[in-house]
Structures are given as C-alpha cells and as structure tokens.
N, C-alpha and C positions, 0 to 999 in steps of 0.2 A: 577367122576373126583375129584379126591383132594382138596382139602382149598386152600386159598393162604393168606395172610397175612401183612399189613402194619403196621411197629412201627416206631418212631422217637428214640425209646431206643435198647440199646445192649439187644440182645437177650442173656442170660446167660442159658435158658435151651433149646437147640433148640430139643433136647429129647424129651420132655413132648410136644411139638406143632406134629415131630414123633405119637407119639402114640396118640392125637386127630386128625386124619388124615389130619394135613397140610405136603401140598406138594410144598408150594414155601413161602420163605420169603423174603419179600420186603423193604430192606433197603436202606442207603442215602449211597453218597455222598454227601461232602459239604468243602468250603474253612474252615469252621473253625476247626481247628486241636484238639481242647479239647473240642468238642463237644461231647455227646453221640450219637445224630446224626449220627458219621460220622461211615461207618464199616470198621473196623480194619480184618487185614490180621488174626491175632490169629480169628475171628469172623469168618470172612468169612469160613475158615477152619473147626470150630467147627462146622455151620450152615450144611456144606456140608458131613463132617463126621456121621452127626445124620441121614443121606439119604435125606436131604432137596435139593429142586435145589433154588437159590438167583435171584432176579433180583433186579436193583439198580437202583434208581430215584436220580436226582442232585437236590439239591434247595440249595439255600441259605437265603434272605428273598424275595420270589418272590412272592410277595404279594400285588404289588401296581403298578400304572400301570406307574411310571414315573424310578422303575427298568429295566424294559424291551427297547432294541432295537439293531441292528446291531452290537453293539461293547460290550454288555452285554453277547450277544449270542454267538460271539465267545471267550470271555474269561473263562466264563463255561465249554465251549465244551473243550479248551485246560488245562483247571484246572481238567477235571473229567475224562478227556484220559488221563492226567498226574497219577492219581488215580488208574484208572484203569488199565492200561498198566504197571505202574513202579511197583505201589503196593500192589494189587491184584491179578496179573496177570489174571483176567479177558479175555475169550476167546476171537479172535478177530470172528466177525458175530454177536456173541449176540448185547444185545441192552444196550446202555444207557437211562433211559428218562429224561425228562425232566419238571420241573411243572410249572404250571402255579395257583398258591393259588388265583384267586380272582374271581369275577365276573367282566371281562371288559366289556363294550361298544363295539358296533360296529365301532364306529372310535378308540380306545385303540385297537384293536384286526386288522385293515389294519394296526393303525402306529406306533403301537410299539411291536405286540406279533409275526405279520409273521414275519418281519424285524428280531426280538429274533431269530428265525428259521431258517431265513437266513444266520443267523450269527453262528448260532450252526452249520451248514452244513459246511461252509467255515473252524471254529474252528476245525473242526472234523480232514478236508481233509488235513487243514496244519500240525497239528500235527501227523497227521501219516504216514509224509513224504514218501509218495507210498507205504506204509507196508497197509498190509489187515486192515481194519477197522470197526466201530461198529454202529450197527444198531442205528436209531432214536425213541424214543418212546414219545408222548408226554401226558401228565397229565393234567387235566382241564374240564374245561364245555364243553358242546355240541358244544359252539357257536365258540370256539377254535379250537376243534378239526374237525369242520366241514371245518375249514379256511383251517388249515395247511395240511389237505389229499388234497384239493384241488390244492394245491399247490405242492404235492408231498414232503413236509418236513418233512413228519414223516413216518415212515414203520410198526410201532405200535401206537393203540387209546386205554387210558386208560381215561373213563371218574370218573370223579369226583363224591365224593358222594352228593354232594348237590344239589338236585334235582332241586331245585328254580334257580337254576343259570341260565344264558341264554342259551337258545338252548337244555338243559339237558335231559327235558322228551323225547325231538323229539326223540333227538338222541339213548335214549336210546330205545326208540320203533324200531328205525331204523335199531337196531341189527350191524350196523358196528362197533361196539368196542369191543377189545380183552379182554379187562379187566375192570372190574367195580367196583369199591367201595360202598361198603354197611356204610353207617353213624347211627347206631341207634338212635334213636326218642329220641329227648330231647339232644343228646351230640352234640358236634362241634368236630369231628377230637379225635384217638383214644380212642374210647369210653368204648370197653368192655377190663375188665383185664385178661390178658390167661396169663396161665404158668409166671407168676410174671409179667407183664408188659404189658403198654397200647396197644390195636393193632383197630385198624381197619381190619375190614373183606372185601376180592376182590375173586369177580366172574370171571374164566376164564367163556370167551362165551362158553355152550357150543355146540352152531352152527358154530362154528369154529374150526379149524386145533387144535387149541391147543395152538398153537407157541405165546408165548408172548416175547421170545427173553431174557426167563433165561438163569440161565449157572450153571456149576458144575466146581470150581477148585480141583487140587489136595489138599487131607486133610493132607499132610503130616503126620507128626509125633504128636503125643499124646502131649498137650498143657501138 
C-alpha cells in the first residue's frame, strides 16, 4: 500500500512525493486565509494532477482545552464545508476531519471535545442544507478517539503520533484506527524533510478497507 503524508506547508512538488511512492497527501483547512496551512484550489489540483489522492484535516489552534465545545464545533464544521464545498469542490461522501492537538483529561474529553463533535455534526447537517454531505474524521489521542466512536461522531480514527498521550498505546494495539501518524524520535510534529518540505509520515491500517475518506478533484487545466 502507498505512503500517505502530513504537512502544514503548500506542497510545491507533489511529483517528487509521486515518485517516492506516496499516495495520499494530507493537508488543512483552516479560517486563516494567508496561511500556508490552508490548501488552495491551484494546490489541490496540482496534488491530484501528479496521481496523488488528498484528504483534508481542519484545525485552527486546537490545542488547548478551553478551544473546544458545542459552539466551536459547529462553526468549524460550517467554515471547512464552506471550503470545501465553495472552494475546492471537494466530493460530497469523502471526509473532513478534524484535530484535536492536545492531551486532554478525562473530564476535557466528556466536556468539552464530544460536545466539539456534536457541534461539528450539527455544523455539518446545517450547512448542507439536505444536499449530500461529508464524512467525519477525527484526529487525536487514543483517549479521543475512543470517546467520539463511541458516540458514533466520527466515521474515521486518525490517531496521533504521540504515543504518550492518553489512551494512545491502547488504542493503537487495538487496531481500530484507519490512519496513524508516525512522529520520529526526538521531533514534535513534521519532522522529516521530503521533496522541500516538512511532512510527518501516516499509516493507512493495513487491516482495513483502505477507506480513509480521500478524494480526487478535477485537475483541470495546466497551473
């Protein structure tokens, strides 16, 4: 099975990741517009041109646990389907996910990360005003991603690469997550440099389907 690939920077050669045999590149959305963070439609296009398929994580600083709750959740959820829907054209079925950067508590993770979830769900269903819609994925520790399946809030588990976090080892022994983060030894978050730029490395399972809920838009025309 193929590579797959996280950066927070514009991918400028998605060729040269091509030919080191990645097969999915995982970039953001995010409210801030002049960010390199955020991927751009000219981006999108080039990624999917070079035979890459994308899948798109939202963050914005989701890093601390007094970010997160009901009304957080849903204004994400209609800022990254505004993204993806108006400017992307992002398929509808694939996934959006969502991150969760910290190590919370067990009481951060009942009252403020499902509540995030619930509010992404709601965010989701009202901005797509009965038009077909997009999957849920969420990003984070074990202890997260144990909460929000439980709950039925996410339809994709991408755990975190930081092992130490809560719930992390379990869950990763436990085989239910579609996608993993690899953190090398000694960095904190895109560690190694490929084809000009920082990336973090991710494991599709491969005791699973496959489906992480990428997508492939039209590449149009020649940037």
């Amino acid at each position: 099975m193929s590579k797959a690939f996280d950066s927070a920077s514009r991918v400028t050669d998605p060729g040269c990741f091509k030919r080191n045999d990645y097969g999915t590149a995982i970039r953001y959305y995010t409210q801030a517009r002049s960010s390199s963070k955020l991927l751009s439609l000219d981006e999108a296009r080039a990624i999917c041109r070079a035979g890459l398929r994308l899948l798109v994580v939202y963050e914005d600083f989701n890093n601390s646990a007094e970010r997160f709750d009901h009304a957080a959740g849903a204004e994400q959820a209609r800022t990254a389907h505004d993204i993806a829907a108006g400017e992307i054209s992002q398929p509808a079925g694939s996934a959006i996910y969502f991150a969760v950067d910290f190590d919370p508590t067990e009481a951060d993770i009942a009252g403020r990360i499902v509540p995030y979830f619930e509010g992404i769900r709601a965010g989701l269903d009202a901005a797509r005003g009965g038009a077909p819609g997009y999957r849920v994925g969420a990003y984070g520790c074990g202890a997260v991603l144990e909460a929000v399946a439980a709950k039925s809030l996410a339809d994709y588990l991408w755990l975190a690469g930081a092992m130490g976090w809560r719930g992390s080892k379990a869950f990763d022994q436990s085989g239910k997550w579609h996608l993993k983060q690899i953190i090398e030894a000694g960095t904190h978050g895109f560690g190694r440099e490929q084809c000009g730029i920082l990336i973090d490395e991710d494991v599709i399972n491969p005791a699973g389907s496959g489906d992480i809920g990428s997508f492939v838009i039209d590449p149009g025309a020649e940037a």
